[in-house]
BAMARKOL-464461 format. One record per residue: x, y, z of N, C-alpha, C in turn. Coordinates in steps of 0.02 Angstrom, whole numbers, padded with zeros to 5 digits, always signed. Atoms other than C-alpha are relative to their C-alpha. Example, Ala and Ser with C-alpha at 12.3 -4.5 7.8 and 13.67 -1.06 7.14 Angstrom:
// residues 2
+00045-00059+00000+00615-00225+00390+00045+00060+00000-00042-00059-00003+00684-00053+00357-00039+00055+00037
//
This chain:
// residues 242
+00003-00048+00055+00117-01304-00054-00053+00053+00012+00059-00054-00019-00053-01214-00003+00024+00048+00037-00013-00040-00043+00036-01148+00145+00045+00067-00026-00049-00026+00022+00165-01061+00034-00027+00080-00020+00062-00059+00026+00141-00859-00002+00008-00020-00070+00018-00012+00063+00077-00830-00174+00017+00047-00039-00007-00070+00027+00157-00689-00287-00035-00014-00065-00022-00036+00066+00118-00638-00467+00015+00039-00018-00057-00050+00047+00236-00570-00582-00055+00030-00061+00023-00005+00054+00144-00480-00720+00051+00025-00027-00033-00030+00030+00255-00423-00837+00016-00027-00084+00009+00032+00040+00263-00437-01027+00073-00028-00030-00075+00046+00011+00460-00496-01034-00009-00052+00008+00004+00058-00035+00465-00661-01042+00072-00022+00058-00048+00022-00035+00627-00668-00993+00028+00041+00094+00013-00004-00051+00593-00570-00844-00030-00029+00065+00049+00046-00021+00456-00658-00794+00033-00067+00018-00051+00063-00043+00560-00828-00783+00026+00001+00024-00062-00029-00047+00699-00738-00704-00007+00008+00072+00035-00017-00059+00580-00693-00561-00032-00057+00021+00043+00059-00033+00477-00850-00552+00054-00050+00027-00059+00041-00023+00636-00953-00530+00048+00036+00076-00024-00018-00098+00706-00830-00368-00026-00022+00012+00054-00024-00031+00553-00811-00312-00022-00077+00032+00007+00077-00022+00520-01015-00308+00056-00006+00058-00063+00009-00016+00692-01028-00259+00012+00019+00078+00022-00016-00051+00658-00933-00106-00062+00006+00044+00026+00025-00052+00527-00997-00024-00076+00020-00020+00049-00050+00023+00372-00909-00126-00035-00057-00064+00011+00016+00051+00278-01001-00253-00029+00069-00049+00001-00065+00073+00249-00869-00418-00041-00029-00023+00034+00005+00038+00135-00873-00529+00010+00063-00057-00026-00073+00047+00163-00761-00701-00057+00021-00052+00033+00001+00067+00066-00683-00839+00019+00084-00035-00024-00039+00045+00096-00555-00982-00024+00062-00004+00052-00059+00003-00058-00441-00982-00042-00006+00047+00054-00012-00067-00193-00382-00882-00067-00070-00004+00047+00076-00004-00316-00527-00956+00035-00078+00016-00029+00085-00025-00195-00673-00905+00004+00021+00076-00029-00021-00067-00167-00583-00747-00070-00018+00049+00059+00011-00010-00354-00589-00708-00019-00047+00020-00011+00076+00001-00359-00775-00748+00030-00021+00052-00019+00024-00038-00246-00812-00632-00020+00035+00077+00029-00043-00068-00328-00683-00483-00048-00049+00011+00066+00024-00011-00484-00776-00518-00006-00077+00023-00025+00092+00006-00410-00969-00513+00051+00011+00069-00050+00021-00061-00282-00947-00353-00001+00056+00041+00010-00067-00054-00273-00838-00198+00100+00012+00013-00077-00033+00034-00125-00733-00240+00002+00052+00057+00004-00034-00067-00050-00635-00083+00027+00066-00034-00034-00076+00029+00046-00503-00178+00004+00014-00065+00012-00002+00078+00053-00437-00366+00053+00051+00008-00050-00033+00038+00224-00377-00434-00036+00006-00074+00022-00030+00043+00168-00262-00574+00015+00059-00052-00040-00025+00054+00259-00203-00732-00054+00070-00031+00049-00068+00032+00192-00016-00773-00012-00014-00075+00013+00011+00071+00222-00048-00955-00016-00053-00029+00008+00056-00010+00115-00181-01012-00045+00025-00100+00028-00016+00053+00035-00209-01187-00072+00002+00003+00082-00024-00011-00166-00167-01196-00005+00038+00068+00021-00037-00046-00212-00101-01031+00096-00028+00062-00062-00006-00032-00056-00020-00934-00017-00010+00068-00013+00005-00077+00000-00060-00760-00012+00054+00037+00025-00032-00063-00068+00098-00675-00074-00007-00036+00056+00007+00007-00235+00058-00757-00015-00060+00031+00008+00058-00032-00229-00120-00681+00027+00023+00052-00020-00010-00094-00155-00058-00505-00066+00042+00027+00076-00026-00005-00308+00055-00511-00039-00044+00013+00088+00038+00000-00453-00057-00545+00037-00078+00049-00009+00048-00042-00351-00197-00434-00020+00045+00100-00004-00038-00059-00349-00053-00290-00072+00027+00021+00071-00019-00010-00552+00001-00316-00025-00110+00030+00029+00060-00025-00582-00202-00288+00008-00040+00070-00047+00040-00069-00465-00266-00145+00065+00041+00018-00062-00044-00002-00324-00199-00047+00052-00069-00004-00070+00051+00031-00214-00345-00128+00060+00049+00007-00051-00057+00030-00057-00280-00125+00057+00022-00041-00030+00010+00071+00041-00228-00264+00081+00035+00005-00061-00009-00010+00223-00185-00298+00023+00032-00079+00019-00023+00091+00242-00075-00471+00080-00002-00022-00074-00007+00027+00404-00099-00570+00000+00053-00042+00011-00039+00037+00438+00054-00658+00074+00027-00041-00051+00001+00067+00564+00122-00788+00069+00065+00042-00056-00058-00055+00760+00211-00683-00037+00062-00061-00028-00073+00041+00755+00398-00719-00075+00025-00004+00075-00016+00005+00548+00419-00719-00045+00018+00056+00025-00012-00069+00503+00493-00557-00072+00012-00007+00062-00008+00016+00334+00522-00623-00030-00043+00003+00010+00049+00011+00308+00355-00652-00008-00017+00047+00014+00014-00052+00337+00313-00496-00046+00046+00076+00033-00044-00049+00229+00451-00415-00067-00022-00030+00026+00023+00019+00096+00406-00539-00023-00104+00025+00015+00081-00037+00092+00209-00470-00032+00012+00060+00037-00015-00056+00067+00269-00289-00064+00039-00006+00051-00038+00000-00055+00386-00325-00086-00050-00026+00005+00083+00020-00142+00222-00411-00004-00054+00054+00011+00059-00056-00138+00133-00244+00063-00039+00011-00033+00043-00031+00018+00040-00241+00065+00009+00027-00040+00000-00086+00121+00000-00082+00057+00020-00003-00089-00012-00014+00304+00001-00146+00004-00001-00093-00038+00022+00033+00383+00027-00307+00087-00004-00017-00069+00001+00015+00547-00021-00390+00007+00013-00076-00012-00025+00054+00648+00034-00519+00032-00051-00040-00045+00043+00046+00715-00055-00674+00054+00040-00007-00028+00076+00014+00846-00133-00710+00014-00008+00086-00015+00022-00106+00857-00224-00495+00011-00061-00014-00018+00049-00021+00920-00364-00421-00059-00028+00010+00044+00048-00028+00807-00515-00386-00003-00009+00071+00018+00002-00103+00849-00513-00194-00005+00066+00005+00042-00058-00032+00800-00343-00202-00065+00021+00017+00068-00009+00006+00641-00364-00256-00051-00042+00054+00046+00025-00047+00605-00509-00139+00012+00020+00072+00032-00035-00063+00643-00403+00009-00041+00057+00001+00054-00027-00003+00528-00296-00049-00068-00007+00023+00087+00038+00003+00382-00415-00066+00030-00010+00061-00009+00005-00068+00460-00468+00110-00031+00047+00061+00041-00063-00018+00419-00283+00184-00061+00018-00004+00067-00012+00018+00280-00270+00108-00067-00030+00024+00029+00057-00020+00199-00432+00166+00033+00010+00084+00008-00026-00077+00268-00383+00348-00049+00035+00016+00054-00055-00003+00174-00246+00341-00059+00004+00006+00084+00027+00013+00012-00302+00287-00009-00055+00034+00030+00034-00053+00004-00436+00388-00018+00019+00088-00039-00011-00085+00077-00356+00565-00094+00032+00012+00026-00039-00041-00037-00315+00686+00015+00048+00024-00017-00065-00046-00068-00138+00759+00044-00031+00091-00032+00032-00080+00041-00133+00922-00035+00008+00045+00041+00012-00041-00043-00194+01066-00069-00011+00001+00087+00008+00022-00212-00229+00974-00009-00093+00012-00019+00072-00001-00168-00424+00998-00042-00005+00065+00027-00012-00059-00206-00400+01174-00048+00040+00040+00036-00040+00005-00330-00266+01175-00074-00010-00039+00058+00027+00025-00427-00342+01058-00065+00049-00032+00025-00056+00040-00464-00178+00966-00018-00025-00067+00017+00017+00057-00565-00187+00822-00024+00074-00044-00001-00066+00043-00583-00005+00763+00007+00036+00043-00016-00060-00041-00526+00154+00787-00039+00077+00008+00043-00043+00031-00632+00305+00806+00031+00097+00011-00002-00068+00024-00614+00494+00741-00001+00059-00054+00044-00049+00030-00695+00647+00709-00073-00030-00004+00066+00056+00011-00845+00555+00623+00011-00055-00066-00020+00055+00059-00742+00440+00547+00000-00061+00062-00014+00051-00034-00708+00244+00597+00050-00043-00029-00024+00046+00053-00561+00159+00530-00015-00099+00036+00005+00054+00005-00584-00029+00531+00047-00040+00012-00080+00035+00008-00434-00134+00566-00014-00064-00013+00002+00062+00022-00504-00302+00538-00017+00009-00070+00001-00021+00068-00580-00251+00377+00060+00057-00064-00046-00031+00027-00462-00124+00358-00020+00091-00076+00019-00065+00039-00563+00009+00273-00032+00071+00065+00016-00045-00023-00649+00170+00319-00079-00010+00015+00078-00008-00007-00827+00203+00388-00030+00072+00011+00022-00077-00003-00914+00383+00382-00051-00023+00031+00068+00000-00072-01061+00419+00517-00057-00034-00043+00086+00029+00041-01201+00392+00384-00001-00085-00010-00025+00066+00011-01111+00218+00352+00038-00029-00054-00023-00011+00066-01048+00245+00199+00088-00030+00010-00057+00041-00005-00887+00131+00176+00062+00027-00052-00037-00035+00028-00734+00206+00111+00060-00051-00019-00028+00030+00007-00616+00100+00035+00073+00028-00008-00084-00018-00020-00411+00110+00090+00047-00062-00043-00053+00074+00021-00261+00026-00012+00033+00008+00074-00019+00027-00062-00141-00059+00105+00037+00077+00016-00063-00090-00031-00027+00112+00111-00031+00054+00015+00053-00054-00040-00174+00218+00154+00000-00011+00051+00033+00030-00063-00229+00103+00289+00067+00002+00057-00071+00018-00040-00041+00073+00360-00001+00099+00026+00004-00056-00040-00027+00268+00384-00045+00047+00005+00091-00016-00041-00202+00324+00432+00024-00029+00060+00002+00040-00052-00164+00194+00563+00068+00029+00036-00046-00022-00033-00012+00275+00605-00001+00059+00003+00029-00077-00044-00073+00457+00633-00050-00017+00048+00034+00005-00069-00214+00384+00729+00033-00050+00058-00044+00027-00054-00090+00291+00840+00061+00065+00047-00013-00052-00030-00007+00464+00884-00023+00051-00039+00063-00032+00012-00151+00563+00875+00048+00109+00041-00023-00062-00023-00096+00764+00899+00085+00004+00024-00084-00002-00002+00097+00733+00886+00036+00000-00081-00016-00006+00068+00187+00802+00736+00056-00039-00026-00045+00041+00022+00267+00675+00632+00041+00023-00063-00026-00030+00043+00396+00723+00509+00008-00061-00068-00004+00038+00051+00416+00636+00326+00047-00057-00003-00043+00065-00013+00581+00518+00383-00060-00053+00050+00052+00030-00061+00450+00457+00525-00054-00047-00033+00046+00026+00039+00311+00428+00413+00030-00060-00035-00012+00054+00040+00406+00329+00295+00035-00058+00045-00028+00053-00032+00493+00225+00410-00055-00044+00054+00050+00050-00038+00343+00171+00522-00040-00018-00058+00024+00024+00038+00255+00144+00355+00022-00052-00058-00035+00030+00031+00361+00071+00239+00084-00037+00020-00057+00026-00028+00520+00019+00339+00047+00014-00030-00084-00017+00036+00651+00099+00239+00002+00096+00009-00011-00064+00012+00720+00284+00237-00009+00073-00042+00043-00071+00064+00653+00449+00139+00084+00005-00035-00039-00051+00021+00772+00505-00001-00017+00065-00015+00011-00108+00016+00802+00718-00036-00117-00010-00045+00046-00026+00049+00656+00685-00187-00045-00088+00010+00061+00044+00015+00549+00549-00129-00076+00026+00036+00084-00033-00005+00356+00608-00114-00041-00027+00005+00046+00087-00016+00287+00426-00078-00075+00033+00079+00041-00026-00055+00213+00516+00085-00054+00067-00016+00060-00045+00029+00154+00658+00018-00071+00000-00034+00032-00008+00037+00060+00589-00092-00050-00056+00049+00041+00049-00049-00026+00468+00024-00046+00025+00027+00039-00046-00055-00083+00608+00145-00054+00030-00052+00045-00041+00050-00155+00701-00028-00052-00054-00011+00035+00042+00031-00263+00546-00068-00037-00011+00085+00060+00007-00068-00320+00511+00129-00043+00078+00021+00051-00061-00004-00377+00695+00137-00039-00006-00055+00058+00027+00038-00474+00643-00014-00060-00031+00013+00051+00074-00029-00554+00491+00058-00046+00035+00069+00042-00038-00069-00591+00605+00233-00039+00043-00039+00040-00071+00019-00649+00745+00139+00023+00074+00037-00029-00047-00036-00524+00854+00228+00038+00035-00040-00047-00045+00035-00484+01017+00135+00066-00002-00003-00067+00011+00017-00324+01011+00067+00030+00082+00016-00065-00053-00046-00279+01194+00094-00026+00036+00052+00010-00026-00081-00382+01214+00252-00014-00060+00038+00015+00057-00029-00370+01027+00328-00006-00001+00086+00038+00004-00080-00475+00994+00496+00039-00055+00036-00037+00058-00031-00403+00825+00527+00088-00015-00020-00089-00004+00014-00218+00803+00447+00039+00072-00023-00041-00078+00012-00122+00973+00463+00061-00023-00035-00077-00022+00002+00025+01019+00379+00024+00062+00051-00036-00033-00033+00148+01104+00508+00080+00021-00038-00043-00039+00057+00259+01205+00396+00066-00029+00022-00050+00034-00012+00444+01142+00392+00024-00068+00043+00011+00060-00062+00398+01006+00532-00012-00086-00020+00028+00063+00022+00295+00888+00446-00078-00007+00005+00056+00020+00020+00129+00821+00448-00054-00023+00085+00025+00026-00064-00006+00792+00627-00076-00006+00001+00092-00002+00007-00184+00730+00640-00027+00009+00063+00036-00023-00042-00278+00835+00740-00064-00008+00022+00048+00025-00004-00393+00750+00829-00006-00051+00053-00011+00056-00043-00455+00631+00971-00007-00044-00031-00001+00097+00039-00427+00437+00936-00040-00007+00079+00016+00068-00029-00519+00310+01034+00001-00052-00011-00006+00073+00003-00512+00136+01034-00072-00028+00001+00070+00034-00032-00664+00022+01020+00014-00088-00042-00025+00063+00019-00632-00173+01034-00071-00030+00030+00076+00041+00008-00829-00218+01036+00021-00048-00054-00012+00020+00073-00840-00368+00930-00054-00004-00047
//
């Protein structure tokens, strides 16, 4: 049972909530559920929980206020359920830190190949770092971290990455001065395909030029290349000191 992953469901349906803890068992996951952000807590603080499916609309403190203050503490990673027809909603979640959302009303095996993806993701090793035995990457006068998984600035100053920052940070500095276009991005980051109006990437890049401190409409390190896509300009190195 220890070995098993760990989800919680927050969500204040109950009948959601059982609906999901019963796949979710059912397939190979033990669940854990709670209603609001203070049962949700409770159970963060009592069990080591690998992923957090997370209902935007919640009663007292809403689900992008808890994906927030879960995303300033740990890069847990979260999965936001949000309401069909509310593209805001779901631009609002990412922007909030979290990795993937889905829309209501979904299937139950949709959702657990989500958490499936998601949990690929965050676990996988960079390619060829297994054997390399890289432990950070360095550029400009930045350092990203890959065992920790955050950021480091020259002074030392520690910059903290959710998992979908860190996943493509790590994949511009893996092709360092090659322009990647928005199908690209999303598919080495998230493993599924861009639709016409999804902005999941966009908004990623707007929040890691945040974290760098790289002007947004004169950026040093991540260019936009007009109709092309997106390229971080810049040498990478490797450094697998331990």
């Amino acid at each position: 049972m220890e070995n098993l992953t760990q989800i919680l469901v927050v969500d204040d349906d109950r009948e959601i909530r059982t609906l999901l803890a019963e796949y979710l068992d059912g397939n190979g996951f033990r669940t854990f559920t709670a209603s609001n952000g203070i049962d949700m807590r409770k159970v963060l603080d009592a069990n080591r929980i690998d992923l957090v499916v997370l209902d935007l609309t919640l009663p007292g403190e809403d689900g992008l206020t808890l994906c927030r203050n879960l995303r300033a503490q740990s890069s847990l990673p979260v999965i936001m359920l949000t309401a069909r027809g509310e593209p805001l909603d779901r631009i609002l979640g990412l922007e909030m830190g979290a990795d993937d959302y889905l829309a209501k009303p979904f299937e139950p095996r949709e959702l657990f190949a989500r958490i499936r993806s998601v949990l690929r993701r965050t676990n996988a090793l960079p390619p060829n770092m297994a054997t390399s035995e890289a432990r950070a990457m360095l550029f400009g006068n930045w350092k990203l971290d890959l065992m920790a998984r955050h950021l480091e600035a020259a002074d030392g100053t520690v910059v903290a990455l959710s998992g979908a920052e860190f996943r493509l940070l790590k994949v511009f500095l893996e092709h360092p001065n090659r322009v990647l276009n928005r199908d690209q991005l999303l598919e080495m980051t998230q493993g599924r395909e861009a639709d016409p109006f999804d902005r999941s990437v966009d908004i990623q890049i707007s929040r890691l030029r945040q974290k760098l401190a790289d002007d947004a409409r004169t950026p040093l390190l991540i260019k936009t290349v007009r109709n092309e896509g997106y390229v971080l300009s810049t040498t990478v190195t490797v450094d697998s000191q331990r």
